[in-house]
C-alpha positions in Angstrom: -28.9 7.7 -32.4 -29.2 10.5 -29.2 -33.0 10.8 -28.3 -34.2 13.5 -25.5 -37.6 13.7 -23.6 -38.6 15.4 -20.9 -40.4 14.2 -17.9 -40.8 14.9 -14.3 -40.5 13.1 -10.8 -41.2 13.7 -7.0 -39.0 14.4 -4.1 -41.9 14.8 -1.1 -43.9 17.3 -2.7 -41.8 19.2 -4.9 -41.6 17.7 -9.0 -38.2 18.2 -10.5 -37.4 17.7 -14.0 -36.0 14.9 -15.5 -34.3 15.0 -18.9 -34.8 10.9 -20.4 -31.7 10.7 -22.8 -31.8 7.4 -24.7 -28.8 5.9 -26.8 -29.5 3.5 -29.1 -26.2 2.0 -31.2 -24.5 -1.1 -32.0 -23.4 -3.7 -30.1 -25.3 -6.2 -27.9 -28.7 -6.4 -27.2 -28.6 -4.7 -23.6 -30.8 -2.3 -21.5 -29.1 -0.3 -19.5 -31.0 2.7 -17.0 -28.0 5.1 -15.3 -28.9 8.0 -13.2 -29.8 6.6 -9.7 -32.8 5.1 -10.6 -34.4 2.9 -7.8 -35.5 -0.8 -8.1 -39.0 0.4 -9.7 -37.3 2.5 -12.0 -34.5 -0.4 -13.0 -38.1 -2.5 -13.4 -39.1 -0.2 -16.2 -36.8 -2.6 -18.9 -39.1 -5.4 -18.7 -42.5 -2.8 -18.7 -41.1 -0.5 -21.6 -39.8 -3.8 -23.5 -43.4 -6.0 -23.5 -45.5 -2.2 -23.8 -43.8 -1.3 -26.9 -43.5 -4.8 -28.6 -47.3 -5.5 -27.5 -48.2 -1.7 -29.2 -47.3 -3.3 -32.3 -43.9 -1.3 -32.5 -40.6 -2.0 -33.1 -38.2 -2.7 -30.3 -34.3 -2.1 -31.4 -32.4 -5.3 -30.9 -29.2 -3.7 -30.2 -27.6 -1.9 -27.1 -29.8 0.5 -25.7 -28.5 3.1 -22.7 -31.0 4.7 -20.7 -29.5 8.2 -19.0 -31.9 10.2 -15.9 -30.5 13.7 -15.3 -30.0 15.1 -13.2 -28.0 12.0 -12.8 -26.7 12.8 -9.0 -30.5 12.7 -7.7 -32.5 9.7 -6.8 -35.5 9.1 -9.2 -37.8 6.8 -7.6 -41.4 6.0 -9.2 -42.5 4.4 -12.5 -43.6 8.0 -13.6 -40.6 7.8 -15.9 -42.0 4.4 -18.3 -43.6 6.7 -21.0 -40.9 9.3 -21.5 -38.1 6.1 -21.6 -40.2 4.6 -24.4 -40.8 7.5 -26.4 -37.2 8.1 -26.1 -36.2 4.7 -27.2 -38.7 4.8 -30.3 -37.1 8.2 -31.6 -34.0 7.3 -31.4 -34.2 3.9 -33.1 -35.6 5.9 -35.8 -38.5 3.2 -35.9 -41.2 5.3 -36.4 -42.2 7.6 -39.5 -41.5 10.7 -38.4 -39.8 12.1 -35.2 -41.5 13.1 -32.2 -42.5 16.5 -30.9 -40.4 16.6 -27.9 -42.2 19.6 -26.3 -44.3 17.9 -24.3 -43.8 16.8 -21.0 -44.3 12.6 -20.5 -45.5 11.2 -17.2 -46.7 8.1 -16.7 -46.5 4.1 -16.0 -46.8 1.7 -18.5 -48.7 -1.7 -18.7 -46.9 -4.6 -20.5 -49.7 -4.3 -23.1 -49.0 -0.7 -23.2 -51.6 1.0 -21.6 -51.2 3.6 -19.9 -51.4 3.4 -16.3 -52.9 6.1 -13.5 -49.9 7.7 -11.0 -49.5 8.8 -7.8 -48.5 12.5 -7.2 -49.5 14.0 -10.4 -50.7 17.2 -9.1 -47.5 18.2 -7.7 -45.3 17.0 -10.4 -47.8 19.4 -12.8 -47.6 22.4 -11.0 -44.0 22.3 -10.3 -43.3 21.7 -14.4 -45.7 24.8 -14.8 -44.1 26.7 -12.6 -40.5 25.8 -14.4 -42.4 26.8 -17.5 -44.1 24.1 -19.6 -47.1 24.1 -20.6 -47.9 20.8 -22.8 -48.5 17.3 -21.2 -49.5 14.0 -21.5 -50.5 11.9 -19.0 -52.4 8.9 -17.8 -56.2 8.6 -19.0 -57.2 7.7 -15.2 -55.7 10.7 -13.6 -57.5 13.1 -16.2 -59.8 15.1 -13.6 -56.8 15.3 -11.0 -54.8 17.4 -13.9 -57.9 19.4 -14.9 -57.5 21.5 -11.7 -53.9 22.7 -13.3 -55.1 26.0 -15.2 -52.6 27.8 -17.8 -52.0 23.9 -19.1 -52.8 22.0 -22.2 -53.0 18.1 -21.1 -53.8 15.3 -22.8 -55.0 12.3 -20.7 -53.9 9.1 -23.0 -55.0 5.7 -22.8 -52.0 3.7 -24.5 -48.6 4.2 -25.9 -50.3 4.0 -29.2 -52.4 6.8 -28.9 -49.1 8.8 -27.0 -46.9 8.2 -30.7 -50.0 9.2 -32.3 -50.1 12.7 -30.9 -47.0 13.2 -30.9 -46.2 12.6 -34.4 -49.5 15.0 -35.2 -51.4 12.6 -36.2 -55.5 11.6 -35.1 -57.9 13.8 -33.3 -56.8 14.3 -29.8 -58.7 17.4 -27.0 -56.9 18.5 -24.1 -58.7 18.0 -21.0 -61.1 20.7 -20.2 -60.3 22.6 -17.0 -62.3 21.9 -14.2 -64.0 24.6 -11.7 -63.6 24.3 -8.5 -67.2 24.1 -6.9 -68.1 23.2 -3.7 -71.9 24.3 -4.1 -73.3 20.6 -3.0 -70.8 21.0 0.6 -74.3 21.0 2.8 -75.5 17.7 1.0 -72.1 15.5 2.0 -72.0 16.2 5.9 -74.0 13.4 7.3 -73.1 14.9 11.2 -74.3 17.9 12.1 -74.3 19.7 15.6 -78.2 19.8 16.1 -78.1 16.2 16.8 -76.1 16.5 19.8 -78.9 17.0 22.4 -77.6 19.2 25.5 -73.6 20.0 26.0 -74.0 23.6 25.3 -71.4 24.6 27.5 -69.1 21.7 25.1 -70.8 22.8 22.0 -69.6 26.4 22.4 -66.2 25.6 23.1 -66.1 23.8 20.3 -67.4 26.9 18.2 -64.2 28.8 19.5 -62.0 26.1 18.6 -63.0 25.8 15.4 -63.2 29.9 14.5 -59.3 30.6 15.9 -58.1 26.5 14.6 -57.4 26.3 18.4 -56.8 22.6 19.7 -59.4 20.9 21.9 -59.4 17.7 24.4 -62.8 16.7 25.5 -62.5 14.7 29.1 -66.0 13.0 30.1 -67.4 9.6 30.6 -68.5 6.9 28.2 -71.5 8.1 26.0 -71.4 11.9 26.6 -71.1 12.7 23.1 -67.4 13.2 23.0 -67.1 11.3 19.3 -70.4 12.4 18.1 -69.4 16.5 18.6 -65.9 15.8 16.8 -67.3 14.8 13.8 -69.7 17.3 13.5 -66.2 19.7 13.5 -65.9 19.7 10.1 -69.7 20.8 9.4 -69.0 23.7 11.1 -65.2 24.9 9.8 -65.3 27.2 6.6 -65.0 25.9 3.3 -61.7 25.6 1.9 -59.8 28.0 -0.6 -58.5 26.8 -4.3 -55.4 27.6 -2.3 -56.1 25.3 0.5 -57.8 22.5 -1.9 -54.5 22.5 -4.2 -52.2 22.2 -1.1 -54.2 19.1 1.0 -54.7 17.6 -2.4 -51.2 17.3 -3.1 -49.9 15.6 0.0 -53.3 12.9 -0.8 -52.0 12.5 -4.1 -48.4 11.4 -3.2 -49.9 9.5 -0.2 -52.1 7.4 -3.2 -55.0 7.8 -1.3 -56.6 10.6 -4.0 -59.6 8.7 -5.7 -59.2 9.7 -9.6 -62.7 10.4 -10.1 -62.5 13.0 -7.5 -59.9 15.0 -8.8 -59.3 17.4 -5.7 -60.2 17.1 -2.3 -63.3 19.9 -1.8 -63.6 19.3 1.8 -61.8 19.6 5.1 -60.3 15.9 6.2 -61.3 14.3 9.0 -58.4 11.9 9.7 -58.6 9.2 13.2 -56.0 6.9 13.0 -56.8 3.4 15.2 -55.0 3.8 18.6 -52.4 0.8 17.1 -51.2 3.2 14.9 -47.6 3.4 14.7 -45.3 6.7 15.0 -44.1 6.1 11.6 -48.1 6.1 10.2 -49.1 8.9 12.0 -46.3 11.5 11.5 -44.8 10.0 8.0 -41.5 8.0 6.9 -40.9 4.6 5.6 -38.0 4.0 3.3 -39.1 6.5 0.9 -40.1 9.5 3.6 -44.4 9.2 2.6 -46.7 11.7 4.3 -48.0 10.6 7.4 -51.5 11.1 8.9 -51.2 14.4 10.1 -50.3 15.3 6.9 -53.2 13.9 5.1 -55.2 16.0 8.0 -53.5 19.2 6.5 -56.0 22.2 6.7 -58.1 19.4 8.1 -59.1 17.8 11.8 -57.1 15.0 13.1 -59.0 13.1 16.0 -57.8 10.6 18.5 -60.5 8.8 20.1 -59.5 7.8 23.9 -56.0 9.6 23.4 -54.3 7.2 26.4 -54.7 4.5 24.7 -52.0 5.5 22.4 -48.7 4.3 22.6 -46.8 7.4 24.2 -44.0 7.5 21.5 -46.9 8.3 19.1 -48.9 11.0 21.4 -45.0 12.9 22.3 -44.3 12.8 17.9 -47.2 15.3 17.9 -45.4 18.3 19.7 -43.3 19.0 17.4 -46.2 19.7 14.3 -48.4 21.2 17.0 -46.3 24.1 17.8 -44.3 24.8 13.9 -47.4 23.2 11.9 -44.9 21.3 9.3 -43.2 17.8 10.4 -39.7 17.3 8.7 -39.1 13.4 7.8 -35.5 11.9 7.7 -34.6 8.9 6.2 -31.5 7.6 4.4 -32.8 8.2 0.8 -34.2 11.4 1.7 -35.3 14.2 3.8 -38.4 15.9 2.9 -40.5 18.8 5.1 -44.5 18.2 4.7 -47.1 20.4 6.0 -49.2 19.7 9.2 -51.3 22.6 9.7 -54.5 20.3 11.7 -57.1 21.1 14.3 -56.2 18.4 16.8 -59.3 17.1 18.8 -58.8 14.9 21.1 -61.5 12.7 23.1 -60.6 10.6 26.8 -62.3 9.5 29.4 -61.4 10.2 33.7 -60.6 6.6 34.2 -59.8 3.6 32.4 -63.7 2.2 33.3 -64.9 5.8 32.7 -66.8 6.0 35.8 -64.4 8.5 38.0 -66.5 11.2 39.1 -70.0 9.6 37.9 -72.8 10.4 40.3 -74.8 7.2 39.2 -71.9 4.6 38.7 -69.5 2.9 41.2 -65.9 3.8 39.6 -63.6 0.1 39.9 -60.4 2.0 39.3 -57.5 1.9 41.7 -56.0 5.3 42.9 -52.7 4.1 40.9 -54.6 2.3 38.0 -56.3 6.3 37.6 -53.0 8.1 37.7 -50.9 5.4 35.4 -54.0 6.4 33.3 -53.9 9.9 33.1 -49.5 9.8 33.3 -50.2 8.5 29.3 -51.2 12.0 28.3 -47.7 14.6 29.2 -48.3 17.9 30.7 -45.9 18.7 27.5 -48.6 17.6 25.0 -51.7 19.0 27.2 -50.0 22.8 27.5 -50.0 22.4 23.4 -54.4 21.7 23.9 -55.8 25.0 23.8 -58.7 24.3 25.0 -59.6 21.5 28.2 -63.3 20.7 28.6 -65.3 18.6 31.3 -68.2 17.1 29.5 -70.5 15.9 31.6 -73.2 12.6 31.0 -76.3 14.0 29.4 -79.5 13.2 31.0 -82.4 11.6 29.6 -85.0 15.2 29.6 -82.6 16.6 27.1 -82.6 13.2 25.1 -86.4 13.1 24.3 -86.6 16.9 24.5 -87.9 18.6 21.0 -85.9 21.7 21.5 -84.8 21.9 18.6 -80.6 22.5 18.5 -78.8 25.0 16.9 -77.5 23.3 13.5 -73.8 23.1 12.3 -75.0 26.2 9.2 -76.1 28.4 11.9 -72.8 28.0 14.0 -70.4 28.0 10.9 -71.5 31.1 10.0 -70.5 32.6 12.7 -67.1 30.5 12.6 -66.7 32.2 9.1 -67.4 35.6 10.1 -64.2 35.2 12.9 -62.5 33.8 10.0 -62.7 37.0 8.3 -61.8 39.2 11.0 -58.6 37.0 11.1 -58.0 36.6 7.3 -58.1 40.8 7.3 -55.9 40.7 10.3 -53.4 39.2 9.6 -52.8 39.7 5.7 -49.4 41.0 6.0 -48.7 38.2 7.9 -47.7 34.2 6.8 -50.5 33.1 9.2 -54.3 32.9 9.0 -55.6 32.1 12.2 -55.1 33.2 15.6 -54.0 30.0 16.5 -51.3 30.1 14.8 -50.1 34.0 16.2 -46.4 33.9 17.5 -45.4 36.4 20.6 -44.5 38.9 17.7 -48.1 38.9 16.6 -49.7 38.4 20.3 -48.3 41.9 21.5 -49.5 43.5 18.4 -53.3 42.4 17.9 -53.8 41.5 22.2 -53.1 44.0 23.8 -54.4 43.8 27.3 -56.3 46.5 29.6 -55.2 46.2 33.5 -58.3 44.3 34.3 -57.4 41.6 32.0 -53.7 41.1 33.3 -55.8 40.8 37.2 -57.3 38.3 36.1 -54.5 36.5 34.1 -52.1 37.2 36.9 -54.6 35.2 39.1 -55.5 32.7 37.4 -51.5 32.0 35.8 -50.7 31.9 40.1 -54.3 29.9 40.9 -53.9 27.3 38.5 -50.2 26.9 38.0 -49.9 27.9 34.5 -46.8 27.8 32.3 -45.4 30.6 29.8 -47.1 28.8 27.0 -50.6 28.2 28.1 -50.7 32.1 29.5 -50.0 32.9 25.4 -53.2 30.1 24.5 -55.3 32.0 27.2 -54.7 35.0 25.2 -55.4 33.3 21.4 -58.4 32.0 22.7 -59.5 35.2 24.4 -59.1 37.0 21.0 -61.1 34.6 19.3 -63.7 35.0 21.7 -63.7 38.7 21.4 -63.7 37.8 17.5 -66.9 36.1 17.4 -68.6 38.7 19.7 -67.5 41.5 17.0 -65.2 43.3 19.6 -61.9 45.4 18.4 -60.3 44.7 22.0 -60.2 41.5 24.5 -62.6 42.3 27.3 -62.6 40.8 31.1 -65.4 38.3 30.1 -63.3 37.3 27.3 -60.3 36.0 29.0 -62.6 34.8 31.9 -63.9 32.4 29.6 -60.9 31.3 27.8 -59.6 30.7 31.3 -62.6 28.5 32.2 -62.0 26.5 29.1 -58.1 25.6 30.7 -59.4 25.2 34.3 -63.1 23.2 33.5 -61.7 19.7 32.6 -61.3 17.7 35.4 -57.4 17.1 34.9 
């Protein structure tokens, strides 16, 4: 007897449908899976064999073939365990009734039959509602991840038991209740905020400008200067993120199986900073199976590295690529899949390897060479990608024990959202959202410069021996700038201080 059940599988993150026809008919006892399943998927025999025997079912004792179309893609996953046991109870006939085979089955399956959570449900139940179905069942444990699907009736499941149960119309089951997405209690999670950074208002500001145009920032002072503490305050002051944005970074977290269950969705901004023995392969994605990589996980997000030259160089030179089209494609043998990297890179590093170059109160015990094999980690390549360069100097013990009180992260965010809005209206015929992120197409239509402002770009593109690329930055910083002081057009001031933030590092 010819069973059919639909179920659904990942390739990066993009679900494709996967039609589970099982065979069951004389002959041996044999278990057969076709359709290029991988090893996990071969694995299912043993899991679907011991699940439906330990449900108390009845597991045909004849030849049993197992077919996963499309057959000439690569399934990989135990997603499929549920729909393949389904499949082989209808068609052994060994249950009362037949089963409704309009929902869509995902999930892995325990040998005692429970149902087991999954990584990269999100993705797998958008795509399937997309394609156009509507009715689901999947794991109990990933129940508030599949609430954030709307349009969807889902039924979170604990066992195989309860899945034949439903199916077959029989008990009491409720679809999970669709969840709203509320970020009303974003204040009470930040635990860094700006108005503990005593002094650095010259860094404080640049970092206010990086974060209203998602412009990249390096942050070049000695040991102690508050370089760390002001890059984790960056995602107290960045705007709260869209449905939109929430749906997208939660996917990529969901098929990396770093998504906590009870969460659901990720409401806030990551912060991701890898440790500087990170390897290319962890930081960009890959492995045998192409996974997301770190600065995919820092998607609509901040990705940090802490003392960038102590990186390994193969790692830093992977990040050009992202930083300039914003998605990193990943090739392997089994698969090539493109994931989004739209981050706010920040990085941190200090003038010498003992961080005293330059200190007026400490004896530097750097060679000249030991200083420039130093700074020769960090390409001119990479740094003409870094926006913004800044100098921060050591603070000094008056503005330690001062009471001033500092301007908190709320008070500079909203002004980082206001900018944000001038850009979101800006560019709403456009596939961008930031001025970061303008091409030269967009540059000559919203930055238009007076002949004042090409004086002093001209200058300072002769002065400071600029490329091509970081006279466009200049002019995506200026614009923020004139953003956040409410102006229609990029004054002098304006590109005088985006310059400074290019020239002020000691580099």
């Amino acid at each position: 007897m010819l069973a059919k059940v639909k179920s659904y599988a990942l390739i990066g993150l993009t679900g494709f449908p996967v039609d589970v026809e099982v065979d069951v008919s004389n002959g041996l006892p044999s278990f057969e899976i076709v359709g290029l399943p991988d090893a996990s998927v071969k694995e299912a025999k043993e899991r679907v064999r011991s699940a439906i025997r330990n449900s108390g079912k009845k597991y045909p004792n004849v030849k049993v073939t197992v077919n996963l179309a499309p057959a000439d893609v690569k399934k990989q996953g135990s997603y499929l365990d549920l729909a393949i046991a389904i499949g082989i109870l209808t068609a052994s006939n060994s249950e009362a009734e037949r089963l409704d085979d309009s929902y869509v089955l995902i999930g892995e399956l325990s040998l005692d039959g429970t149902i087991r959570a999954i990584s990269g449900l999100l993705p797998m139940l958008i795509s399937a509602k997309n394609n156009g179905s509507t009715k689901f069942i999947v794991p109990y444990e990933n129940a508030v991840e599949a609430s954030y699907v709307l349009g969807t009736e889902v039924y979170a499941l604990k066992n195989l038991t309860e899945a034949v149960a439903l199916l077959q119309g029989k008990g009491e089951f409720e679809p999970v209740k669709s969840s709203n997405y509320d970020t009303a209690l974003y204040e009470s999670s930040l635990v860094n905020d700006l108005s503990f950074v005593k002094g650095q208002a010259f860094a404080k500001r640049a970092l206010e400008v990086a974060v209203a145009g998602g412009h990249n920032i390096l942050f070049e002072g000695p040991p102690g200067a508050g370089k760390s503490m002001m890059a984790k305050c960056i995602p107290s002051i960045m705007p709260k993120m869209s449905f939109e944005e929430a749906l997208e970074t939660t996917k990529i977290h969901s098929v990396a199986g770093v998504l906590r269950n009870d969460e659901g969705i990720i409401k806030y901004r990551p912060f991701m900073t890898p440790h500087h023995t990170a390897s290319h392969v962890a930081i960009v994605g890959g492995g045998s199976n192409a996974m997301p990589g770190v600065i995919s996980l820092a998607h609509n997000g901040v990705l940090y590295l802490d003392e960038m030259p102590e990186y390994p160089r193969k790692v830093l030179e992977c990040l050009r690529q992202p930083l300039e089209d914003r998605v990193i494609t990943v090739t392997r043998a089994k698969a090539s899949v493109e994931y989004p990297a739209s981050f706010m890179l920040c990085g941190s590093l200090n003038p010498c390897p003992c961080g005293n170059y330059g200190s007026k109160n400490k004896v530097c015990k750097c060679t000249v060479s030991e200083i420039r094999k130093y700074r020769a980690r960090l390409s001119e390549p990479l740094l003409d990608r870094i926006d913004i360069q800044v100098g921060v100097e050591g603070v000094v013990y008056s503005d330690l024990v001062s009471t001033k009180e500092e301007e908190s992260s709320l008070d500079v965010r909203k002004r980082v959202e206001f900018a944000r809005k001038i850009q979101f209206e800006r560019f709403k015929e456009d596939s961008i959202k930031t001025n970061a992120e303008m091409k030269e197409i967009h540059i000559k239509k919203y930055c238009k410069l007076n002949a004042e402002c090409e004086n002093i770009l001209k200058s300072s593109f002769e002065s400071l021996n600029l490329s091509a690329r970081a006279r466009s930055r200049i002019i995506k910083v200026a614009r923020t700038i004139a953003d956040l002081a409410f102006s229609e057009h990029i004054l002098p001031e304006h590109i005088l201080e985006a310059v400074g933030y290019r020239s002020n590092s000691s580099r």
